[in-house]
C-alpha atoms as an extended CHARMM CRD file, in Angstrom:
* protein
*
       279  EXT
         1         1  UNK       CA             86.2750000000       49.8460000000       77.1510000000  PROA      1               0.0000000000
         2         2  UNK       CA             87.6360000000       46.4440000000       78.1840000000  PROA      2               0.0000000000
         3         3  UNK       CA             85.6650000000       44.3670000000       80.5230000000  PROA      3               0.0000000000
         4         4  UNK       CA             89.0730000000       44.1350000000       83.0130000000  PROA      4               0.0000000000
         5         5  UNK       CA             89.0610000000       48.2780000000       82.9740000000  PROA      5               0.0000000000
         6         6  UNK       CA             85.2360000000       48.3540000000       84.3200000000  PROA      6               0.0000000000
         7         7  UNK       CA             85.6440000000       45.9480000000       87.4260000000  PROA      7               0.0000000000
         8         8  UNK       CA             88.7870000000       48.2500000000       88.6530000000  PROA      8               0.0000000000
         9         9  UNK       CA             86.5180000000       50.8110000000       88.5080000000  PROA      9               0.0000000000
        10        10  UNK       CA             83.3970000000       49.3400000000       89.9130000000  PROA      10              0.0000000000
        11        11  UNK       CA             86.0480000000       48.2120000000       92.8920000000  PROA      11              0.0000000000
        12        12  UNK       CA             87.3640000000       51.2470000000       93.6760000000  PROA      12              0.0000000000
        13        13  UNK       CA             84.1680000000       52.8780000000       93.8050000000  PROA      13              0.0000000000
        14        14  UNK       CA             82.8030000000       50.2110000000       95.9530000000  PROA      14              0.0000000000
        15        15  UNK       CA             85.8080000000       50.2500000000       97.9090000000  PROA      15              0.0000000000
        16        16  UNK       CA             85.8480000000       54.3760000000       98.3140000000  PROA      16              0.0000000000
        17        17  UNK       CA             82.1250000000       54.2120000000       99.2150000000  PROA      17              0.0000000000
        18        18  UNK       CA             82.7780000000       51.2620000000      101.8830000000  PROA      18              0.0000000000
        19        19  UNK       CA             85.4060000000       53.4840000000      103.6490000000  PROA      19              0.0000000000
        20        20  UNK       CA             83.7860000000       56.2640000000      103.5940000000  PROA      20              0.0000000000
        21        21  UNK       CA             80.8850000000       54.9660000000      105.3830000000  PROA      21              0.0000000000
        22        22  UNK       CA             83.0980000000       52.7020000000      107.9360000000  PROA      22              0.0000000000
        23        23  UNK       CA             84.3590000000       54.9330000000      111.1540000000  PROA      23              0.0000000000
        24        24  UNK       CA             86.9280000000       54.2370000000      113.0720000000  PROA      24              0.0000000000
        25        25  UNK       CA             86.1810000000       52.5980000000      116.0680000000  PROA      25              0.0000000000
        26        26  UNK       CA             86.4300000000       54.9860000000      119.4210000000  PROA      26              0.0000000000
        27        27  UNK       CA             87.3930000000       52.4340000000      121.9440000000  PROA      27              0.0000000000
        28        28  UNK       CA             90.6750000000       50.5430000000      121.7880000000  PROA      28              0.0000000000
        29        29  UNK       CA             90.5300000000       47.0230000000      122.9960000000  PROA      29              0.0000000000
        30        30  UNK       CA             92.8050000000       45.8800000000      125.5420000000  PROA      30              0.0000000000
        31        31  UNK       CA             93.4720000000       42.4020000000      123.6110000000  PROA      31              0.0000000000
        32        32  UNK       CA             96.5030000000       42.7540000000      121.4480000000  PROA      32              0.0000000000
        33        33  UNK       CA             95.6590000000       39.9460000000      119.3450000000  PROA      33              0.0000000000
        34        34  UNK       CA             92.4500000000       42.6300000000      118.2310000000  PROA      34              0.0000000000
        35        35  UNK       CA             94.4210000000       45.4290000000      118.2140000000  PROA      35              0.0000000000
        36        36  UNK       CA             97.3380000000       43.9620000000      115.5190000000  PROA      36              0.0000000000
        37        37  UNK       CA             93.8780000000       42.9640000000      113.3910000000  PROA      37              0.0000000000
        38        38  UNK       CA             92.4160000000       46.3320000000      113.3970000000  PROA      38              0.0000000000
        39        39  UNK       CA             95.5590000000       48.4300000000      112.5150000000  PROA      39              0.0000000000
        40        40  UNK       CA             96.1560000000       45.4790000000      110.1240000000  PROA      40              0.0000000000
        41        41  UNK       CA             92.7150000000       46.1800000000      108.9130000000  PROA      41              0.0000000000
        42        42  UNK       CA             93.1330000000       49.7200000000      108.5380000000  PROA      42              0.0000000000
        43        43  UNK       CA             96.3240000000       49.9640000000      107.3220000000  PROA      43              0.0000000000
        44        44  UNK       CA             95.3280000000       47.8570000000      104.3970000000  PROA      44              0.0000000000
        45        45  UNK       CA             92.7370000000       50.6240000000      104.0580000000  PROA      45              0.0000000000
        46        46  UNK       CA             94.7390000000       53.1470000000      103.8610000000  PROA      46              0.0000000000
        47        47  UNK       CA             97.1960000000       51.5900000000      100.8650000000  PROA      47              0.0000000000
        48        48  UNK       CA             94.0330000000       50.9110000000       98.8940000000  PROA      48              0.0000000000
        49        49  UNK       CA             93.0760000000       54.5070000000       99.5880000000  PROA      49              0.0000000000
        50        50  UNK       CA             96.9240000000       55.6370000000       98.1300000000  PROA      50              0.0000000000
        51        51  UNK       CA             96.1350000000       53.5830000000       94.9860000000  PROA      51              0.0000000000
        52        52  UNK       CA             93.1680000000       55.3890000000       94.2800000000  PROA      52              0.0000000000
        53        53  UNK       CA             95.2580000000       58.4560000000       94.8120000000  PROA      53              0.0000000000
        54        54  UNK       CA             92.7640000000       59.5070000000       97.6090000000  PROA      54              0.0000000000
        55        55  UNK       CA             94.9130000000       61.3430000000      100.0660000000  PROA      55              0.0000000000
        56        56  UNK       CA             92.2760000000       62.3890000000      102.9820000000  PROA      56              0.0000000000
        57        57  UNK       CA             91.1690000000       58.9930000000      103.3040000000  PROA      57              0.0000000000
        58        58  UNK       CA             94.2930000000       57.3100000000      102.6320000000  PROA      58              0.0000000000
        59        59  UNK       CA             95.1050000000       59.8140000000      105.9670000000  PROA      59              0.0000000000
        60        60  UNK       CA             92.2160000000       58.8860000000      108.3620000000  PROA      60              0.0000000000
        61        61  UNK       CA             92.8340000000       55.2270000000      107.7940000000  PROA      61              0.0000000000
        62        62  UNK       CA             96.4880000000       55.2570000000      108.5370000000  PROA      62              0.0000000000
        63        63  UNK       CA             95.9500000000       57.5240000000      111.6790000000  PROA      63              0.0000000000
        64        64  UNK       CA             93.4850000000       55.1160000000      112.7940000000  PROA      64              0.0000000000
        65        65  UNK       CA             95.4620000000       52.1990000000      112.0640000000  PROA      65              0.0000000000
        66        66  UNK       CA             98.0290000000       54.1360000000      114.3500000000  PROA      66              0.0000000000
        67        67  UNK       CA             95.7730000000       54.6400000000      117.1090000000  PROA      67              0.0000000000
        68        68  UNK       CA             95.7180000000       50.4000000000      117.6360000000  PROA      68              0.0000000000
        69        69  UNK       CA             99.0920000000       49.5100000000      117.1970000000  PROA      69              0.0000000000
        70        70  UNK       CA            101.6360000000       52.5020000000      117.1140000000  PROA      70              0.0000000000
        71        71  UNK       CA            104.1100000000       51.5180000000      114.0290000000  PROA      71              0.0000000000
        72        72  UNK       CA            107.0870000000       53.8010000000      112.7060000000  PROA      72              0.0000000000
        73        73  UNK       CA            106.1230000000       53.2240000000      109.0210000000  PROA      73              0.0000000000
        74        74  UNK       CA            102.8680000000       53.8560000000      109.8470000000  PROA      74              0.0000000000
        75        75  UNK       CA            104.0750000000       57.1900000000      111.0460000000  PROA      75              0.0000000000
        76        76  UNK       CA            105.9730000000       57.7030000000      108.2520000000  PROA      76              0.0000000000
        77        77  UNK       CA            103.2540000000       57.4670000000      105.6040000000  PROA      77              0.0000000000
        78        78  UNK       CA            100.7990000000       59.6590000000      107.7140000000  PROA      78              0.0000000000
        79        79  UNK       CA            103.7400000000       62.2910000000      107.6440000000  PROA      79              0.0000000000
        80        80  UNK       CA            104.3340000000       62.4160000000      103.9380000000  PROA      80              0.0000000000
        81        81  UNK       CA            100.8230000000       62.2900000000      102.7860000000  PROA      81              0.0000000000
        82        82  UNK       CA            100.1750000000       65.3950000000      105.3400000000  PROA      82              0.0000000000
        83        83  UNK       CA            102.9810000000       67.2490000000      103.8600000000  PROA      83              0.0000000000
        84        84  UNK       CA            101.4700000000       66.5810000000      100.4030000000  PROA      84              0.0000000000
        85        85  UNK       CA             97.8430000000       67.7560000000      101.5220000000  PROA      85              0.0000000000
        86        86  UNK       CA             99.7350000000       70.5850000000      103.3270000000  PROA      86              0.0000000000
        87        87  UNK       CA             98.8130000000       69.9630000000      107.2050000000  PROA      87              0.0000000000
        88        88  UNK       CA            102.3330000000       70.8700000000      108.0580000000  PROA      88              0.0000000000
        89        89  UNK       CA            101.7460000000       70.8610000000      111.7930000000  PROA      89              0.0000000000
        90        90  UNK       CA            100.8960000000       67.0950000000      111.4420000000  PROA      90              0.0000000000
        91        91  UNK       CA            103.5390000000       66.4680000000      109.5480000000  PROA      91              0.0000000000
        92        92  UNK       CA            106.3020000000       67.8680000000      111.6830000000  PROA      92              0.0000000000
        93        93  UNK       CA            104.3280000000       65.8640000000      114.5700000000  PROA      93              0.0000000000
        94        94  UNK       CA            104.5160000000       62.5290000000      112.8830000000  PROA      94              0.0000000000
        95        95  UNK       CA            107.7750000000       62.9340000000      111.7660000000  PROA      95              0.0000000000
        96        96  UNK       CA            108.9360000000       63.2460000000      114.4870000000  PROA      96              0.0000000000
        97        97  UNK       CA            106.8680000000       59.7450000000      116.2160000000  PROA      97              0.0000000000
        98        98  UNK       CA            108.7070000000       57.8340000000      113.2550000000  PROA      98              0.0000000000
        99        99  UNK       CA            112.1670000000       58.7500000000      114.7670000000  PROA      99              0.0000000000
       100       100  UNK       CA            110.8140000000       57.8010000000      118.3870000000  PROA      100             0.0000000000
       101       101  UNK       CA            109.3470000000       54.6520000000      117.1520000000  PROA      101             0.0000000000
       102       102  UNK       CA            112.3640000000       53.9730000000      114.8460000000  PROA      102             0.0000000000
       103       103  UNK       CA            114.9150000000       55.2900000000      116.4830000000  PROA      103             0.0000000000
       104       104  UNK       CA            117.7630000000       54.2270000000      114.6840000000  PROA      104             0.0000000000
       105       105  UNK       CA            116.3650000000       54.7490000000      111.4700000000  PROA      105             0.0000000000
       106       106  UNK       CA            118.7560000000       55.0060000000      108.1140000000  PROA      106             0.0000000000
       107       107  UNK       CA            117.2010000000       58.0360000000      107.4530000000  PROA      107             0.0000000000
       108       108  UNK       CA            117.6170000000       59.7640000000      110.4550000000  PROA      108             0.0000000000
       109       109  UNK       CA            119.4840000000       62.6480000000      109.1330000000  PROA      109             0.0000000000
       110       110  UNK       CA            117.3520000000       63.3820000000      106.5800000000  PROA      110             0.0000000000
       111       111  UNK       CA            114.0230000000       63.4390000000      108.1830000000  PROA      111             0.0000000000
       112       112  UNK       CA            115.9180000000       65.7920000000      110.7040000000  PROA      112             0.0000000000
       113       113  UNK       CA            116.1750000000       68.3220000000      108.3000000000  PROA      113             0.0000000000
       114       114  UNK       CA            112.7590000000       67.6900000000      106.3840000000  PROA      114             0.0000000000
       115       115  UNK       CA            111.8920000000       68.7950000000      109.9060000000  PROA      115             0.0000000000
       116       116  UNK       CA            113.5490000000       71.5980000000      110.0710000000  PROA      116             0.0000000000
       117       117  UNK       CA            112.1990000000       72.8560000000      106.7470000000  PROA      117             0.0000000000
       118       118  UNK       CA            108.7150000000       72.1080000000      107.4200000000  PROA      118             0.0000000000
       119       119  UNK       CA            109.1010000000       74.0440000000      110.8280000000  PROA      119             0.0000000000
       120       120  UNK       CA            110.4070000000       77.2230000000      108.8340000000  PROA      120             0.0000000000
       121       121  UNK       CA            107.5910000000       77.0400000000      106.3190000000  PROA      121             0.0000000000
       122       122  UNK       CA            104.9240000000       76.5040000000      109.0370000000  PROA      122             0.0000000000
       123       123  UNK       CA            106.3080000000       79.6280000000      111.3540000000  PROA      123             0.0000000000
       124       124  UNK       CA            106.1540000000       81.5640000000      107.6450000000  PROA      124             0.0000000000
       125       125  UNK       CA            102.7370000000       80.3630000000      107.2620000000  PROA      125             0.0000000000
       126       126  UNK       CA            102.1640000000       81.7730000000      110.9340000000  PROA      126             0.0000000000
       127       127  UNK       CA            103.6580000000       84.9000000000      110.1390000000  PROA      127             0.0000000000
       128       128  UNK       CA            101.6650000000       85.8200000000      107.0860000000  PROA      128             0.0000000000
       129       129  UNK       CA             98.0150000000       84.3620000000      108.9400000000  PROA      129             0.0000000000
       130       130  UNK       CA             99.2240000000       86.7450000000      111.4540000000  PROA      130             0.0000000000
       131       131  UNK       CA            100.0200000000       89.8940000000      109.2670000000  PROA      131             0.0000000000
       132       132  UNK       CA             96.7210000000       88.9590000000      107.6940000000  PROA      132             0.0000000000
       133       133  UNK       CA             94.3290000000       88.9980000000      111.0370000000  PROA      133             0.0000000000
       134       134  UNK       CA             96.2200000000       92.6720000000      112.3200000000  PROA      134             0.0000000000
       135       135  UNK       CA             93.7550000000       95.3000000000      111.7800000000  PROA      135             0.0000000000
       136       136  UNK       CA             95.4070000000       97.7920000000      109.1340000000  PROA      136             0.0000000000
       137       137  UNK       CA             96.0910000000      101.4160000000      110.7500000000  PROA      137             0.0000000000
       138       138  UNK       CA             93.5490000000      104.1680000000      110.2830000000  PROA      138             0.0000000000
       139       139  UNK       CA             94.8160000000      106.7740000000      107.3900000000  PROA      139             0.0000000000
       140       140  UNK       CA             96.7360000000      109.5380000000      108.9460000000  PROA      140             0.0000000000
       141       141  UNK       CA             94.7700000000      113.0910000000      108.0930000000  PROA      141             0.0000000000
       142       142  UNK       CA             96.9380000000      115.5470000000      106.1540000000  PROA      142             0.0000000000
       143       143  UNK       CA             97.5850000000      118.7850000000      107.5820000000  PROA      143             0.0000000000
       144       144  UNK       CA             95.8380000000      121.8030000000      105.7550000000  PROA      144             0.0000000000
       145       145  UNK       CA             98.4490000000      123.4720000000      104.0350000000  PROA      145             0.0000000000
       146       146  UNK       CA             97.9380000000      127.4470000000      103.3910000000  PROA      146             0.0000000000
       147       147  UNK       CA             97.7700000000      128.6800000000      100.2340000000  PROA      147             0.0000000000
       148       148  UNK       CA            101.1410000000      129.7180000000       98.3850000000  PROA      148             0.0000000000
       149       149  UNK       CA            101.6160000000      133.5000000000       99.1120000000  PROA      149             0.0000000000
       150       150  UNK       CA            102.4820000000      134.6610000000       95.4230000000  PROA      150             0.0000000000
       151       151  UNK       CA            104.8090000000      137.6710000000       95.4730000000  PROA      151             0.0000000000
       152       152  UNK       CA            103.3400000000      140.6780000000       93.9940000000  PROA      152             0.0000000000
       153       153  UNK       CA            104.7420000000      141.3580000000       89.8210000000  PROA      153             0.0000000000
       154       154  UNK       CA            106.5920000000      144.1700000000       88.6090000000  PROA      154             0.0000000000
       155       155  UNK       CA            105.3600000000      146.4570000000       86.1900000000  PROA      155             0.0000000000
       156       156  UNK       CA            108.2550000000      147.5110000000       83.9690000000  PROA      156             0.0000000000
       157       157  UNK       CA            107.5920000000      144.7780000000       81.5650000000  PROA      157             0.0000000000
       158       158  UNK       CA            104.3380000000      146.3690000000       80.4940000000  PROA      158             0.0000000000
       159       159  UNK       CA            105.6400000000      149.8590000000       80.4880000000  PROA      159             0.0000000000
       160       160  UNK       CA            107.8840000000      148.7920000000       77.1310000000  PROA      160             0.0000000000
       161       161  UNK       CA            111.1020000000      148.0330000000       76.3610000000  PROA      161             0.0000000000
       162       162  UNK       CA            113.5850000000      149.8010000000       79.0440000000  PROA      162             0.0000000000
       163       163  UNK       CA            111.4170000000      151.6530000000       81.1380000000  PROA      163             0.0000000000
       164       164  UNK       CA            112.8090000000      152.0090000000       84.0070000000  PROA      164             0.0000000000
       165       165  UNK       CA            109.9550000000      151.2860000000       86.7680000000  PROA      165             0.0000000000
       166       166  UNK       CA            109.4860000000      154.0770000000       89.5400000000  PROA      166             0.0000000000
       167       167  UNK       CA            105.7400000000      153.3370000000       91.0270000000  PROA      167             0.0000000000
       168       168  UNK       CA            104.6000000000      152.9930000000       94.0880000000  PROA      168             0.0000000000
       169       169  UNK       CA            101.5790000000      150.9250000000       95.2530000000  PROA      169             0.0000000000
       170       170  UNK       CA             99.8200000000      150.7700000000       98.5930000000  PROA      170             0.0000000000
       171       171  UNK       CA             97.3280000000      147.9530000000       99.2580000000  PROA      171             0.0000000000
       172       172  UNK       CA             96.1560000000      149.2160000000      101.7800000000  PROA      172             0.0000000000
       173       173  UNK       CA             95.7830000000      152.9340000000      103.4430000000  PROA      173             0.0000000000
       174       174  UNK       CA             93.8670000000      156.1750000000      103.2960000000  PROA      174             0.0000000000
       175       175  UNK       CA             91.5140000000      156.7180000000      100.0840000000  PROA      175             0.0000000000
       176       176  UNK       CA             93.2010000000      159.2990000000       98.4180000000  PROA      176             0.0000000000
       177       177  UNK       CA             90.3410000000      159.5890000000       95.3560000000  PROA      177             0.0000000000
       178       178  UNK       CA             87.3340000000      160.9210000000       98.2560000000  PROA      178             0.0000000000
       179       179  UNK       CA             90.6320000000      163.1780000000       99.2600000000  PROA      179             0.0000000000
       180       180  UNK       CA             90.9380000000      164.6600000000       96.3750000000  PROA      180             0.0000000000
       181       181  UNK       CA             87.0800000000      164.8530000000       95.7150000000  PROA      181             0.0000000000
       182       182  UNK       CA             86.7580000000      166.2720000000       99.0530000000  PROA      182             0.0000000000
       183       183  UNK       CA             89.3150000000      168.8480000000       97.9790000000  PROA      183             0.0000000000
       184       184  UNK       CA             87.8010000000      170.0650000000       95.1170000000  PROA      184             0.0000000000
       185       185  UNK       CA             84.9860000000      170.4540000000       96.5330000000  PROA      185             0.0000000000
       186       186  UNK       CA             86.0550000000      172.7810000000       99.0940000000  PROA      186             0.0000000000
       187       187  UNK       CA             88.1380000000      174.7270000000       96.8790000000  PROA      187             0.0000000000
       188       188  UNK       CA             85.0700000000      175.3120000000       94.5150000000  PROA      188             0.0000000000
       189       189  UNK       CA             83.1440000000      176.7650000000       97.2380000000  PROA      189             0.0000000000
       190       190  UNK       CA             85.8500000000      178.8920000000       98.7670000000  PROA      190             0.0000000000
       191       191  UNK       CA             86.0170000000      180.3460000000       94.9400000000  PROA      191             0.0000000000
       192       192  UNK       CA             82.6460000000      180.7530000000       94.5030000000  PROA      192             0.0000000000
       193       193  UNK       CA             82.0020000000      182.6750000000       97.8910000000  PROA      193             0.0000000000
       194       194  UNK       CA             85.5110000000      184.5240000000       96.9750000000  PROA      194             0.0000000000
       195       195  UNK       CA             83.6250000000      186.0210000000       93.5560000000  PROA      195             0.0000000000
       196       196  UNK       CA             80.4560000000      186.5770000000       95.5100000000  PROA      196             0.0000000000
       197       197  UNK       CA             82.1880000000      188.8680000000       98.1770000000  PROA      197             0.0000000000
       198       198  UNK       CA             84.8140000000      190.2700000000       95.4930000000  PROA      198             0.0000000000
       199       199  UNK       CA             81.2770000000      191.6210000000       93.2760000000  PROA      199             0.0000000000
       200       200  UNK       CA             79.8040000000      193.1260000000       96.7240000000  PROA      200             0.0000000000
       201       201  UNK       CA             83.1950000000      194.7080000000       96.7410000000  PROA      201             0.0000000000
       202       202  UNK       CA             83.5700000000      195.9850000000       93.4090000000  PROA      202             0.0000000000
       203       203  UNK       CA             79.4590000000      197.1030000000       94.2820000000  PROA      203             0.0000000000
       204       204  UNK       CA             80.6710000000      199.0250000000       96.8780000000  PROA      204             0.0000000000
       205       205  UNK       CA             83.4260000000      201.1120000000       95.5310000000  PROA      205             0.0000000000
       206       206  UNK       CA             81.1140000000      201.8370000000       92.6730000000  PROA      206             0.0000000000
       207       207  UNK       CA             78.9980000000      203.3340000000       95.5290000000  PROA      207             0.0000000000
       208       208  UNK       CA             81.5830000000      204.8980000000       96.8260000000  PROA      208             0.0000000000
       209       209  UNK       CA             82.7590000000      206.3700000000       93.5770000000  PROA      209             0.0000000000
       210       210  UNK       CA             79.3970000000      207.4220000000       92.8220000000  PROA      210             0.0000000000
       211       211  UNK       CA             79.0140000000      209.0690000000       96.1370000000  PROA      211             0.0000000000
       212       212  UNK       CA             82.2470000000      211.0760000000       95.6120000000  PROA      212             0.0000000000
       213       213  UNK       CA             80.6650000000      212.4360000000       92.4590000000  PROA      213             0.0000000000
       214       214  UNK       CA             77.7780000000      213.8470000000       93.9840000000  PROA      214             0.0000000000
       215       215  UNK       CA             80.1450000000      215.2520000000       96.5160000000  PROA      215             0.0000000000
       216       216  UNK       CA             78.2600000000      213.2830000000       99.2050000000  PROA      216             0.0000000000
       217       217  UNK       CA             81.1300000000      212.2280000000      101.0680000000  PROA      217             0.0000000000
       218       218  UNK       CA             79.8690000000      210.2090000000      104.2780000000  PROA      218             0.0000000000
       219       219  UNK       CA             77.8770000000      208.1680000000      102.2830000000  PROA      219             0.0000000000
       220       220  UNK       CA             81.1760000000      207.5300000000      100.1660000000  PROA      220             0.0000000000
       221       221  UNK       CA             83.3830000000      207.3030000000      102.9110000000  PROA      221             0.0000000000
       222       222  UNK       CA             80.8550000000      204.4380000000      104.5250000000  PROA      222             0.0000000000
       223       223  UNK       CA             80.4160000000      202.3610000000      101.0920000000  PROA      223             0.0000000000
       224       224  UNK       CA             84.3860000000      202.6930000000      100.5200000000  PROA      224             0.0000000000
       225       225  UNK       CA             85.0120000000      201.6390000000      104.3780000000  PROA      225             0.0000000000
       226       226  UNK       CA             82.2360000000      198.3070000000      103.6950000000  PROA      226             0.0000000000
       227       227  UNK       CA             84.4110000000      198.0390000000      100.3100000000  PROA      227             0.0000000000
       228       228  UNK       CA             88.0450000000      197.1050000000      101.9210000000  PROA      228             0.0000000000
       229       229  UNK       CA             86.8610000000      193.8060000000      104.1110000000  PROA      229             0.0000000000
       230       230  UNK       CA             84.7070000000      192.4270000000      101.7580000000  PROA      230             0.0000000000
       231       231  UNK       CA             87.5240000000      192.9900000000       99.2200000000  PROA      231             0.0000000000
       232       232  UNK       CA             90.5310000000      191.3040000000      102.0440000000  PROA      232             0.0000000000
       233       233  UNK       CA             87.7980000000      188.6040000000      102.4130000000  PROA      233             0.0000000000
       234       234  UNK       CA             86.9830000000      187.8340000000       98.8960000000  PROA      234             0.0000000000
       235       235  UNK       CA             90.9090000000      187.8410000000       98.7580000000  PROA      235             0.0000000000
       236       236  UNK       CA             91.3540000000      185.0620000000      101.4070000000  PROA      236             0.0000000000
       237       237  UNK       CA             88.8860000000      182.7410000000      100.0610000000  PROA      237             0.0000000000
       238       238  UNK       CA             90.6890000000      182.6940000000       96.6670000000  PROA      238             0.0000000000
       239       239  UNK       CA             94.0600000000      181.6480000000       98.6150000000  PROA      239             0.0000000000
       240       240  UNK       CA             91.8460000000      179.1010000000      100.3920000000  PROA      240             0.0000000000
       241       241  UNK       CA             90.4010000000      177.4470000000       97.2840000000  PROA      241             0.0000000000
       242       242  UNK       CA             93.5640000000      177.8740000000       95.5530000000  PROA      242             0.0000000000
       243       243  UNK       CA             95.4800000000      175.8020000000       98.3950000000  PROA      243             0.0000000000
       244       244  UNK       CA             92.7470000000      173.5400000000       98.3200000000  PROA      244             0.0000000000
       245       245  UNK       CA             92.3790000000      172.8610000000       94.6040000000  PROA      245             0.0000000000
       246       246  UNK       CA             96.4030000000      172.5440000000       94.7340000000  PROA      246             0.0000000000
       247       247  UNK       CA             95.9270000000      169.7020000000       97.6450000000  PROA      247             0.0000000000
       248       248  UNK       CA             92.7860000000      167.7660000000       95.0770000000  PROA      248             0.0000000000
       249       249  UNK       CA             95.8270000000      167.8750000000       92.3860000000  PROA      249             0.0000000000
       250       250  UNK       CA             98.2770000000      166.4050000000       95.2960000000  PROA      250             0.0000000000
       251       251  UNK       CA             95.8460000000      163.7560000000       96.3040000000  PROA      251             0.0000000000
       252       252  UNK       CA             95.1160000000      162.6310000000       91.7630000000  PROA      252             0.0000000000
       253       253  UNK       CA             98.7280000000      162.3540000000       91.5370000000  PROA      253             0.0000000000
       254       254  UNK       CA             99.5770000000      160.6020000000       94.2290000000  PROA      254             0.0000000000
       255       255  UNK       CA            100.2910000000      157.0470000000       93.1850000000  PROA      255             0.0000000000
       256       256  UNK       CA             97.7650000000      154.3070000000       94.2420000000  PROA      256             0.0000000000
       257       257  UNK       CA             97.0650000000      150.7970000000       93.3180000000  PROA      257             0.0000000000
       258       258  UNK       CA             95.8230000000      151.6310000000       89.7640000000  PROA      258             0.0000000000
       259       259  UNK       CA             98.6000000000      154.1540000000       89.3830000000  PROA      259             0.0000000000
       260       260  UNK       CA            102.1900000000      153.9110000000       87.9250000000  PROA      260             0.0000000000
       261       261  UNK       CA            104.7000000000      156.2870000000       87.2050000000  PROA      261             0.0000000000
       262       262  UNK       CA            107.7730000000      155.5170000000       85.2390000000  PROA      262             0.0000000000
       263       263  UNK       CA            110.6760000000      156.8350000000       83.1780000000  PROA      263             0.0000000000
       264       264  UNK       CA            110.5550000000      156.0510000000       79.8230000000  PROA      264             0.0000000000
       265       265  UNK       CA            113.4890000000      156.5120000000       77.1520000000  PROA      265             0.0000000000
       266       266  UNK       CA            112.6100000000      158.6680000000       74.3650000000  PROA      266             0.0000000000
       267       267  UNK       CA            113.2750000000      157.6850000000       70.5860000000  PROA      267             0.0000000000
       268       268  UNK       CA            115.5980000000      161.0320000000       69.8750000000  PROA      268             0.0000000000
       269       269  UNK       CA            117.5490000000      160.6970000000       73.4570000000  PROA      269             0.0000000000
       270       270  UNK       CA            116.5080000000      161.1440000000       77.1110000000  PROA      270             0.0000000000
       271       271  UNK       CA            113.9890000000      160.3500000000       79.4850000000  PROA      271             0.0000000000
       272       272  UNK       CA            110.6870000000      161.1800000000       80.2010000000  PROA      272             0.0000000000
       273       273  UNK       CA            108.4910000000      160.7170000000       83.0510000000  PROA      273             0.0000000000
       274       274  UNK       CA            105.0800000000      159.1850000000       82.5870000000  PROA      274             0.0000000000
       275       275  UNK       CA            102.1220000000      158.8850000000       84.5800000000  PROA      275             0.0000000000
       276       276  UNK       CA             99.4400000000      157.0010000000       84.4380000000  PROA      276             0.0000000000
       277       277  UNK       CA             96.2850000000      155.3070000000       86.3410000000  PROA      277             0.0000000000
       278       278  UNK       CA             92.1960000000      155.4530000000       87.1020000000  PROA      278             0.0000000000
       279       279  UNK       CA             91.2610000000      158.0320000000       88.8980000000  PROA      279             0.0000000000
């Protein structure tokens, strides 16, 4: 480390600290003569500042250099080091006091332009600040959406290979198994009392029979007359239970949920009907 290297440093850190800690004045004198010194002053600052590559204070010492003694390149050097740092709105602003200060500057057209960029790229800075600050829209609920209705499936394919599928189902409907129950029920008391009147029949006309033996014939003609309606009767209750044990049969048969009938081929020709289900 060379002695030469270690003074340039010890300066510019003297020299950053000393700025730092110097303000710029608040009031501008009304003498011009003090005036040109300060912005002289101050200007010198802020090319020191440049060397050292220190942009902000480089910044502060030009603007107040400008505040004394308005000066187009003094302008012009507060407008490119706030593009660098990325104040675009002061750069568009001192851009444009260059070309009122300097006028007829050589550059005219081309700081035109710059201007014109740096105005796009601020109002897409806007836009994106802006986009950034709008509160983001609540989440829109989803309806509910009803289950699928699935379609109710055919029954031939478990019946085997070419049955041809005949059944009927009813979801819904009378309960045809407390029918048939029902049914049976009836028609196995309407047989029951049938046999119990058809004995006191057969009883009867074995009184009467026995009657006619003995020659006693009012005593036979009274059991054979108490034969014939308890015979009719016993008669009518077997039709009854019959008709109802027919209806029971009606009610198993009848297809329900658990049910299926089908036509099945046979194996030597033909078809045959099948039935099937949980009774």
């Amino acid at each position: 480390m060379t002695l030469r290297f270690v003074a340039t440093s010890l300066a510019a850190f003297l020299f950053a600290g000393s700025a730092l800690a110097e303000e710029c004045p608040d009031t501008v004198t009304e003498d011009s003569g003090v005036r040109r010194q300060q912005a002289k002053k101050w200007f010198s600052k802020g090319e020191d500042a440049i060397k050292l590559n220190d942009d902000l204070v480089a910044l502060k010492a030009y603007q107040c250099s400008l505040k004394f003694v308005p000066h187009g390149f003094t302008a012009f050097n507060i407008a490119q080091i706030a593009e660098r740092v990325g104040d675009l709105e002061l750069a568009v602003a001192s851009y444009n006091q260059y070309l009122l200060l300097v006028p007829d500057a050589k550059d005219l057209d081309d700081i035109n332009r710059k201007v014109e960029a740096l105005k796009e790229r601020l109002a897409r800075v806007k836009q994106q600040e802006k986009a950034a600050k709008a509160p983001k829209p609540a989440p829109v609920a989803r309806p509910i959406e009803p289950p699928p209705v699935v379609a109710p499936t055919t029954q031939g394919s478990e019946q085997g290979q070419g049955a041809v599928d005949v059944s009927t189902t009813e979801s819904s409907g009378p309960n045809y198994r407390t029918y048939a129950w029902i049914s049976y029920g009836g028609a196995a008391a309407f047989v029951l009392g049938g046999v119990i009147t058809n004995l006191m029949s057969r009883s009867k006309m074995e009184t009467c029979r026995e009657k006619y033996s003995q020659n006693d014939r009012v005593a036979a003609d009274s059991s054979c007359s108490d034969a014939k309606p308890l015979a009719y009767t016993s008669y009518v209750l077997f039709g009854i239970g019959g008709a109802a044990a027919a209806l029971g049969t009606f009610f198993v048969l009848r297809p329900t949920e658990s049910s299926e009938v089908a036509m099945a081929p046979l194996s030597e020709g033909g078809l045959a009907l099948r039935w099937g289900g949980r009774f």
